[in-house]
Each structure stands twice: as C-alpha cells, then as structure tokens.
C-alpha positions in Angstrom: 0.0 0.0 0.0 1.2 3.4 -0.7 1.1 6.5 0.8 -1.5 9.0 -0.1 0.2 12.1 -0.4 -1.4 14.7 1.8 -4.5 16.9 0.5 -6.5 20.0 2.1 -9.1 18.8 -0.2 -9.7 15.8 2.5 -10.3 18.3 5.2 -13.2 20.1 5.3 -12.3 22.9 7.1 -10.0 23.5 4.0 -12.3 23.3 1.6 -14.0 26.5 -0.4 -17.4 24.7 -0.6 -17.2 24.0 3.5 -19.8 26.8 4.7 -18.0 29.4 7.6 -20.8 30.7 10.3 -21.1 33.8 12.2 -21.5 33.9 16.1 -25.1 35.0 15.0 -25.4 31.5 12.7 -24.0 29.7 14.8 -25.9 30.0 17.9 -29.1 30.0 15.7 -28.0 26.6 14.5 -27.3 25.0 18.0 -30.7 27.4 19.1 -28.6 29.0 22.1 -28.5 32.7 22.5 -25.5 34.2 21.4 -24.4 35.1 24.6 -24.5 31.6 25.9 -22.2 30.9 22.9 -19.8 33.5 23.8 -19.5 32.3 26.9 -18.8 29.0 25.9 -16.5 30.5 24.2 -14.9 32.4 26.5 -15.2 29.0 28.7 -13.3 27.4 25.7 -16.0 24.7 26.2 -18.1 25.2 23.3 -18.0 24.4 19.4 -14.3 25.2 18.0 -14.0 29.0 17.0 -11.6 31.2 15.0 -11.1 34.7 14.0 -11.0 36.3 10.9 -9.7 39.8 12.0 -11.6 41.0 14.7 -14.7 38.2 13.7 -15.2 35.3 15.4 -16.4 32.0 12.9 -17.3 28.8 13.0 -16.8 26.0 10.6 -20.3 24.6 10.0 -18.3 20.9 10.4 -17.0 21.6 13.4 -20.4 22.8 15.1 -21.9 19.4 13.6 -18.7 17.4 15.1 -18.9 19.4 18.7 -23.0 18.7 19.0 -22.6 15.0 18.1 -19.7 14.5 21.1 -22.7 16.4 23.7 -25.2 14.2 22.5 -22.9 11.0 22.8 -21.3 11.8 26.4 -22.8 10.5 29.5 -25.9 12.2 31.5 -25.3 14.0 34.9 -28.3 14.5 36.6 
C-alpha cells in the first residue's frame, strides 16, 4: 500500500465549498443565545472558534462534530 500524499481537499475545514458561520449563525444553529455561545466561548467549552480579523467563525463541520460529542457523552443529573 502506498502513501496517499497529503491533500487539504480531504479536510473540510480547508475546503472552499465548506460553509464558515457567524457567532449570529452559529448560535441560531445550536438554538442558544448568542451570549451563551460567547460564553462558551470564552469558557473554551463550546464548538471550536476562529477569528478572521476581529470576527469570530465557525466552521459549519465543526459545530456538527462538537454537538454529536454532547449528545454521545454520558448524562449527569
């Protein structure tokens, strides 16, 4: 077997057609107020965020990927 050689296309975080979210989009996806994002955030315990100048974004993917690990870990009551 040999080696594939390594392509951004394969990530979709580097891909043009992967879809970037504001704070706004974001939070309206998750249906959280965009504070309680920001404090995730700011907790550094929500979805995984970036900046694009002073903007803070979200890779739709990574949203998707950071809701599917809360609905698969275990329930504290």
């Amino acid at each position: 077997m040999t080696a594939q050689p390594f392509n951004l296309d394969n990530d979709p975080r580097h891909n043009p057609g992967a879809e970037m979210l504001t704070i706004k989009e974001a939070a309206r996806f998750l249906r959280v107020p965009e504070n309680t994002l920001r404090y995730w955030r700011h907790l550094g315990s929500g979805p995984r965020s970036f900046k694009v100048g002073r903007h803070v974004r979200y890779w739709r993917v990574d949203v998707i990927l950071w809701l599917s690990e809360q609905t698969n870990r275990p329930q504290h009551h």
